[in-house]
Backbone as numpy.savetxt, mean C-alpha at the origin, in Angstrom:
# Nx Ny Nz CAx CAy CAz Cx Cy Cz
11.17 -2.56 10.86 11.51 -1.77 9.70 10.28 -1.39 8.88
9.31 -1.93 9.35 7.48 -1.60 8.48 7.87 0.07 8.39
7.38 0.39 7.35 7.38 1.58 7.01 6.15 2.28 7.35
5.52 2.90 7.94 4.58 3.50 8.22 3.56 3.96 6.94
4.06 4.51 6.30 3.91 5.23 5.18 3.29 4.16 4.21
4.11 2.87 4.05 3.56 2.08 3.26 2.45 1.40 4.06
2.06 1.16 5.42 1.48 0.79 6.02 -0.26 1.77 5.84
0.23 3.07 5.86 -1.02 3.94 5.45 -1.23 3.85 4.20
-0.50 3.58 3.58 -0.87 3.56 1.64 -1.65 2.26 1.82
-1.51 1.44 2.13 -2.34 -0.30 1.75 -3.59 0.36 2.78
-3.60 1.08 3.75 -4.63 0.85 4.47 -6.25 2.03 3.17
-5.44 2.90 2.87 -5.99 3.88 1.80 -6.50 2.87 0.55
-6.15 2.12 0.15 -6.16 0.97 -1.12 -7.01 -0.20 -0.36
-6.89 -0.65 0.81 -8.34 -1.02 1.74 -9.76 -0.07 1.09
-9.32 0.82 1.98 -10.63 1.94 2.06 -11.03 2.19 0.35
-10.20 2.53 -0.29 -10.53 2.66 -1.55 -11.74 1.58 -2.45
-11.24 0.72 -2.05 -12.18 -0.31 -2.33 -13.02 -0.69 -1.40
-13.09 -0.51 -0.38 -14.17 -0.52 0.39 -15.32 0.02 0.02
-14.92 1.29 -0.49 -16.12 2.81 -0.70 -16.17 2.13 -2.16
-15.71 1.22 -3.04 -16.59 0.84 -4.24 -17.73 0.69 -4.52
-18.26 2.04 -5.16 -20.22 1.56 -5.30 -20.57 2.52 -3.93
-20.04 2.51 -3.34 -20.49 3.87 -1.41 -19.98 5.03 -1.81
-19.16 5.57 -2.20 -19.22 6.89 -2.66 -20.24 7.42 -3.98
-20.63 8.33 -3.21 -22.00 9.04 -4.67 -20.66 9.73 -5.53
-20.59 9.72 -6.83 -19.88 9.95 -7.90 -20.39 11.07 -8.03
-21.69 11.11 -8.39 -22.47 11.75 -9.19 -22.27 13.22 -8.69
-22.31 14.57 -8.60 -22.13 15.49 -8.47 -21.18 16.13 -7.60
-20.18 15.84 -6.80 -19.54 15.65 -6.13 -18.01 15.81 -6.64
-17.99 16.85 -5.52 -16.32 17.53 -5.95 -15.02 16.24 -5.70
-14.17 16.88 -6.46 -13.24 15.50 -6.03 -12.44 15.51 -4.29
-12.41 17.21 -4.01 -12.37 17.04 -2.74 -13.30 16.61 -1.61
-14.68 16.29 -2.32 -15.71 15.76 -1.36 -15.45 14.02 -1.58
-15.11 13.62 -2.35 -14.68 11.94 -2.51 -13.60 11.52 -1.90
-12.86 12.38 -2.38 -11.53 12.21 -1.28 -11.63 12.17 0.29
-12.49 13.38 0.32 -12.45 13.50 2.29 -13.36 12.13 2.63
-13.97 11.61 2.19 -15.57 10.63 2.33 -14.51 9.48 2.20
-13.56 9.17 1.77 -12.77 8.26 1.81 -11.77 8.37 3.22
-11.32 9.04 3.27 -9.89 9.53 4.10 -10.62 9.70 5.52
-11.59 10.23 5.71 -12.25 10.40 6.80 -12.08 9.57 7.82
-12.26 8.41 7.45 -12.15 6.74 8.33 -10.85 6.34 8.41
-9.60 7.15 7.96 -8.23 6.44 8.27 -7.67 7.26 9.55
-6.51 6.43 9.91 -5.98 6.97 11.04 -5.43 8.38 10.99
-5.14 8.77 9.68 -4.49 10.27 9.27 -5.14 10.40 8.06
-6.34 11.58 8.08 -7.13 11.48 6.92 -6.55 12.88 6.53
-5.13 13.45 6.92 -4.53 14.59 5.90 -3.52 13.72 4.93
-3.15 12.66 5.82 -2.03 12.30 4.99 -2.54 11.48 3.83
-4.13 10.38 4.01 -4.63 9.85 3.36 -5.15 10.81 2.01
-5.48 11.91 2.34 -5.96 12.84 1.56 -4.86 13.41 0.23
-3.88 13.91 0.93 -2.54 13.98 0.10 -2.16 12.73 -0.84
-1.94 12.09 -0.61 -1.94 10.67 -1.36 -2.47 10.65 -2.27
-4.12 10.82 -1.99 -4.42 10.48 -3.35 -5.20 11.77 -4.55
-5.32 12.89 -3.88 -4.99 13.85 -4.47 -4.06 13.91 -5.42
-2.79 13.80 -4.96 -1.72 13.21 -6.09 -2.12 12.22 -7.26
-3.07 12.01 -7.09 -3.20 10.31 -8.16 -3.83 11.42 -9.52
-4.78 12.40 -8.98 -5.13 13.23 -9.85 -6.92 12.83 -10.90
-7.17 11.83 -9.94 -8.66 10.78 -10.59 -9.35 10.88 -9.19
-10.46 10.72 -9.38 -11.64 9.98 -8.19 -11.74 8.78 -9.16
-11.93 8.35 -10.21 -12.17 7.09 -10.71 -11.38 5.89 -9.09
-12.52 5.24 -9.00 -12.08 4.20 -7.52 -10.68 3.49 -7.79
-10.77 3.03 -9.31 -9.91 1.64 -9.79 -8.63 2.27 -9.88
-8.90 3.86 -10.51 -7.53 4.52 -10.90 -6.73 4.29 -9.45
-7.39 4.97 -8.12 -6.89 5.63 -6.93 -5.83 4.19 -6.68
-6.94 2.83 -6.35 -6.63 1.90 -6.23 -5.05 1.15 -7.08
-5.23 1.41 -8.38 -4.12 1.42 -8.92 -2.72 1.77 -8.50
-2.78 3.53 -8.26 -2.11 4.01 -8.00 -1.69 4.32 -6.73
-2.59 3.77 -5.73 -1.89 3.30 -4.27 -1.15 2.03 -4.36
-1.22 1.33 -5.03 -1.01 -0.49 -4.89 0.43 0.05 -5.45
0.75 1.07 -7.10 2.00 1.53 -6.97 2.63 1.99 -6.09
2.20 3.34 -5.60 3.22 3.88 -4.86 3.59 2.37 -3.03
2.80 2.17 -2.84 2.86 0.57 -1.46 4.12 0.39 -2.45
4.48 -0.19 -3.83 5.06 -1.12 -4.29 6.52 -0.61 -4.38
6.29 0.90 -4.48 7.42 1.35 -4.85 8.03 1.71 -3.00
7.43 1.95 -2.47 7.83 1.94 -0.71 8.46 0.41 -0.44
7.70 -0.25 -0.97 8.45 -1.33 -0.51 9.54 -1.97 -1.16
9.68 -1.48 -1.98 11.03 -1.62 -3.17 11.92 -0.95 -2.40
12.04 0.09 -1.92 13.07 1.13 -1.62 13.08 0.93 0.19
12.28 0.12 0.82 12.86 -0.53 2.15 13.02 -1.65 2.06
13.28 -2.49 0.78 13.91 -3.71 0.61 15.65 -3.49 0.45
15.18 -2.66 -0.79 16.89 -2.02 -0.75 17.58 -1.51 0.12
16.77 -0.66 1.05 17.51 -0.07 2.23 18.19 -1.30 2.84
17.53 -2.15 3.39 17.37 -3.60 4.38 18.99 -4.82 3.68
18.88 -4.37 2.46 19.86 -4.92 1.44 21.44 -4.30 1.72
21.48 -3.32 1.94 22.31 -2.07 1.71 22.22 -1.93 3.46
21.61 -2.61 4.22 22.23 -2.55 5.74 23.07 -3.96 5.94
22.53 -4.94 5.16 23.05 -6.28 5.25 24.25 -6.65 5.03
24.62 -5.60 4.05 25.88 -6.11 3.28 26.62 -4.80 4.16
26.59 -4.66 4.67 27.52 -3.28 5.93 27.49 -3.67 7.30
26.47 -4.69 7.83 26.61 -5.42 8.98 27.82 -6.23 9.41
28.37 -6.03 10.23 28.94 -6.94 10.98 28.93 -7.66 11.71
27.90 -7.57 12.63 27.42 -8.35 13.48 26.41 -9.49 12.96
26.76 -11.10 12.84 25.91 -12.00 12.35 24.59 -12.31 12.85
24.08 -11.77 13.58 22.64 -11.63 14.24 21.83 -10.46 13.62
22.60 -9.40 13.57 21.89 -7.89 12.69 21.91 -8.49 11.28
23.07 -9.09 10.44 22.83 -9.68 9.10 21.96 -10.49 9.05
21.49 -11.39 9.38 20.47 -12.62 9.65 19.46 -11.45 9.75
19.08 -10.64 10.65 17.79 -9.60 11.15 17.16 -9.15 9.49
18.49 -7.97 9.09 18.40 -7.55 7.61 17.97 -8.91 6.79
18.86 -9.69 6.70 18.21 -10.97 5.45 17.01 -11.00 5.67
16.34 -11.80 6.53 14.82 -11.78 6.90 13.93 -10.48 6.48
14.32 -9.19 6.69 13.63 -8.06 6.17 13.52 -8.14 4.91
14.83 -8.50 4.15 14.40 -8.92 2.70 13.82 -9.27 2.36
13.86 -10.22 2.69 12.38 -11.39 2.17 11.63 -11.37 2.51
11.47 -10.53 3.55 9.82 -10.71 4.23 9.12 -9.45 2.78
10.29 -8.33 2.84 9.79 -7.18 1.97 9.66 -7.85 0.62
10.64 -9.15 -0.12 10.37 -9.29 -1.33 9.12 -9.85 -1.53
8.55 -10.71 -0.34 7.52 -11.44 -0.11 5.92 -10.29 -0.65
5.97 -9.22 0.39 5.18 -8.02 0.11 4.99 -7.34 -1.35
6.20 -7.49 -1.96 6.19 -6.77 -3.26 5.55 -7.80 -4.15
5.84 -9.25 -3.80 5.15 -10.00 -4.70 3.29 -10.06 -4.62
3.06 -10.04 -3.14 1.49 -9.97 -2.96 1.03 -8.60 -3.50
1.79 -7.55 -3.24 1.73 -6.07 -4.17 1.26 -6.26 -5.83
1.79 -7.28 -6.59 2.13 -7.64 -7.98 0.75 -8.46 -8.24
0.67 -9.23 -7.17 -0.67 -10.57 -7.21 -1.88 -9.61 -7.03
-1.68 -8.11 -6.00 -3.01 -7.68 -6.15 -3.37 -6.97 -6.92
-1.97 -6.20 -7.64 -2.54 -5.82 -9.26 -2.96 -6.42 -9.85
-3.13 -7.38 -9.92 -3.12 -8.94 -11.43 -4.98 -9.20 -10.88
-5.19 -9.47 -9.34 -6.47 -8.94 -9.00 -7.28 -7.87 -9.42
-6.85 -6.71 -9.16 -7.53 -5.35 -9.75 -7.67 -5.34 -10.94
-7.04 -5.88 -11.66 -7.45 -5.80 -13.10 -8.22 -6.65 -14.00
-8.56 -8.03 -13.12 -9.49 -8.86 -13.19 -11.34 -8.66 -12.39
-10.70 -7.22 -11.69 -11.69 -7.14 -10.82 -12.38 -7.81 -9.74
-11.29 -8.53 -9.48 -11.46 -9.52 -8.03 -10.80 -8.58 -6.59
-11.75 -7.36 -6.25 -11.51 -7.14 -5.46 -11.33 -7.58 -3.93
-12.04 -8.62 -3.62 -11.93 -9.79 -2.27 -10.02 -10.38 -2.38
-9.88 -10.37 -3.90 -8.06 -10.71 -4.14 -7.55 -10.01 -3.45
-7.63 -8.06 -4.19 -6.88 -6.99 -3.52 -6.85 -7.28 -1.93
-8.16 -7.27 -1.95 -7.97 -7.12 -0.01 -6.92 -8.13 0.81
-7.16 -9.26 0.22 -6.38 -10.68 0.78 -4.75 -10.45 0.54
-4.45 -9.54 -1.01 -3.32 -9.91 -0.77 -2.86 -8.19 -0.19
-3.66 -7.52 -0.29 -2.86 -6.47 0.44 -2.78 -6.64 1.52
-3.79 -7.33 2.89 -3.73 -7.85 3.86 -2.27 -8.72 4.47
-2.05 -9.70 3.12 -0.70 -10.57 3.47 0.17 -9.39 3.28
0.25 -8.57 2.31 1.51 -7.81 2.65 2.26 -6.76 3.43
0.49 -6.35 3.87 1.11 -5.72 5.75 1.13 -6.41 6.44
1.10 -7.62 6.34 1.34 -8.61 7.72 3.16 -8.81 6.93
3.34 -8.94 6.21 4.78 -9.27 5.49 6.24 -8.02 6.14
5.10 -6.72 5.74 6.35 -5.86 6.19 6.07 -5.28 7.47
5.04 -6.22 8.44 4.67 -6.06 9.48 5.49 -6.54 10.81
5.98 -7.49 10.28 7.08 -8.93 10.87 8.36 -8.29 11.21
């Protein structure tokens, strides 16, 4: 049930902070920061779109606002996963769904822990817990 989508958003919020301090700021269009980022992902149109939307090159903003939208993807395939559970009939597919739950509530919480990181500026945090939470809605 990994969502792809949220799977490319954490990987963008990787890279984002990766390029902390590696992207030249300094004269540089925001579509030249963007591509210099996106370049290195597996879909650097879709990476590009993303954060275009955020509407900043500021690193912390992008970062921010990927770690939201991951949070809000994974909110809305928790619920999905919720809303298959309780319509299952079969006690092996319910058990399947439960586990998606939690694996997804699990994700939203490391989602929450790596904001609480970013804003302390413990980026080695972000990475660790965005790491646990694609391994979370990876399962």
């Amino acid at each position: 049930m990994a969502s792809s989508s949220f799977l490319a958003v954490f990987r963008i919020v990787l890279l984002v902070l990766f390029f902390n301090g590696m992207v030249p700021m300094h004269a540089a269009s925001q579509d030249d920061i963007l591509s210099t980022i996106c370049k290195k992902t597996r879909n650097p149109s879709f990476c590009f779109n993303v954060l275009k939307s955020a509407g900043t090159t500021d690193l912390k903003r992008l970062a921010t606002f990927t770690l939201n939208l991951a949070h809000d993807k994974v909110a809305q395939t928790r619920a999905l996963a919720q809303s298959l559970a309780s319509k299952a009939s079969d006690p092996k597919l319910k058990e399947r769904y439960a586990t998606c739950v939690e694996q997804y509530g699990e994700a939203a919480d490391d989602i929450e822990d790596g904001k609480k990181d970013l804003g302390e500026g413990d980026y080695n945090g972000v990475n660790i817990k965005a790491s646990a939470a694609m391994t979370e809605a990876g399962d």
